[in-house]
C-alpha positions in Angstrom: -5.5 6.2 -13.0 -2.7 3.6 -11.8 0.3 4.6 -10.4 3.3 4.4 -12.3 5.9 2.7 -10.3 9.2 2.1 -11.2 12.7 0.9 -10.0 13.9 4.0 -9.1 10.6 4.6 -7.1 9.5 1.5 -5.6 11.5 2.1 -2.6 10.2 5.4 -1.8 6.8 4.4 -3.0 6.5 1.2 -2.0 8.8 -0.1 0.7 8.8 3.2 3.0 5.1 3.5 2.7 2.8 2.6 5.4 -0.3 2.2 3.7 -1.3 -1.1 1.5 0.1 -0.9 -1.9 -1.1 -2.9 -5.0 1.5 -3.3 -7.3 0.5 -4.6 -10.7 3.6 -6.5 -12.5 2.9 -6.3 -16.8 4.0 -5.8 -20.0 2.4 -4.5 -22.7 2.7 -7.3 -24.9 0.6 -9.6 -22.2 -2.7 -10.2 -23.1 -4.1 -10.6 -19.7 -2.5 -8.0 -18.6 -4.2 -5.6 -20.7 -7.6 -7.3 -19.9 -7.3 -6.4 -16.2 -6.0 -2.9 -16.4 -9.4 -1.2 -16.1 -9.9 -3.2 -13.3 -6.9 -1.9 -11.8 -7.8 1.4 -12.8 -10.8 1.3 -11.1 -9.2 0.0 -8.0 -6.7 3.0 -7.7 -9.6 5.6 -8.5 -11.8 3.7 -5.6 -9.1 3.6 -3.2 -7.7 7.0 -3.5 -6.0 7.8 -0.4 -6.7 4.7 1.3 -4.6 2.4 -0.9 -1.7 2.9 -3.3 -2.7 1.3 -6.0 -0.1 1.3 -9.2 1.5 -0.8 -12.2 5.3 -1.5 -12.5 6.1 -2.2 -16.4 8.4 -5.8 -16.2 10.2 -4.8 -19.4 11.4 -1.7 -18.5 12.1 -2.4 -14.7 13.8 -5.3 -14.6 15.4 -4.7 -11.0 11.6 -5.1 -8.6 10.6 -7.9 -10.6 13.5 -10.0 -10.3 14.0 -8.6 -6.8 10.2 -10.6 -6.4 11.1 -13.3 -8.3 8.6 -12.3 -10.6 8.0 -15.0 -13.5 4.6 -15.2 -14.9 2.6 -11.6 -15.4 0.4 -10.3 -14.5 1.2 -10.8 -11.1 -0.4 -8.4 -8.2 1.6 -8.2 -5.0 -0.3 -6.9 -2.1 2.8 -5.1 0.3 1.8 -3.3 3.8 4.9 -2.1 5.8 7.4 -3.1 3.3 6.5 -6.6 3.5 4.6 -8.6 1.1 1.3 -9.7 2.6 -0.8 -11.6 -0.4 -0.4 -12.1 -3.8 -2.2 -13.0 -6.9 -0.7 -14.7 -10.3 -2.9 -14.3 -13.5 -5.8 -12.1 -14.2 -8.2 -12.2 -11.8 -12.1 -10.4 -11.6 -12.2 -7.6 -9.6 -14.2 -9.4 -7.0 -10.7 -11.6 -6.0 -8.7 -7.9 -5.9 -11.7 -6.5 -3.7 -11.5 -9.3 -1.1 -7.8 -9.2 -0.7 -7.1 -5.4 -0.4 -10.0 -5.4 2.1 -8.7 -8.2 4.2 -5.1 -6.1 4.6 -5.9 -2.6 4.7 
């Protein structure tokens, strides 16, 4: 499963970690977002170990997603070293996820 990231994590979790993270911006309410959780699921269960792979609820963590200017959902940042390397806006097949965390890990 997803991890759950949150503003009082996503330093610790996100920014001070070395490894690629996938950070999964939703809400419950979004349709697409909902769609594409199993595929983020799946991602995190593949990856275990290699790639942080997590969701960060908008509507309850306010703070990252304005930090990332965050306006449509979902919306999949791709962050190595602290630093955003790639990004994604909308749902997206799990083909599109595949070819970007493999081109940054």
């Amino acid at each position: 499963m997803a991890f759950a990231f949150t503003d009082a994590n996503f330093k610790r979790e996100v920014l001070e970690h070395d490894q690629l993270t996938v950070v999964d911006f939703w809400a419950e309410w979004c349709g697409p977002c909902r769609a594409i959780k199993p595929v983020v699921d799946e991602l995190a269960k593949e990856f275990e170990g290699k790639v942080k792979v997590g969701k960060l609820d908008v509507d309850n963590n306010p703070e990252v997603s304005v930090n990332y200017g965050i306006t449509s959902i979902p919306a999949i940042l791709f962050i190595k070293g602290g630093q955003v390397v790639d990004k994604h806006v909308g749902a997206a097949p799990k083909s599109v996820l595949l070819k970007k965390i493999q081109a940054h890990m």
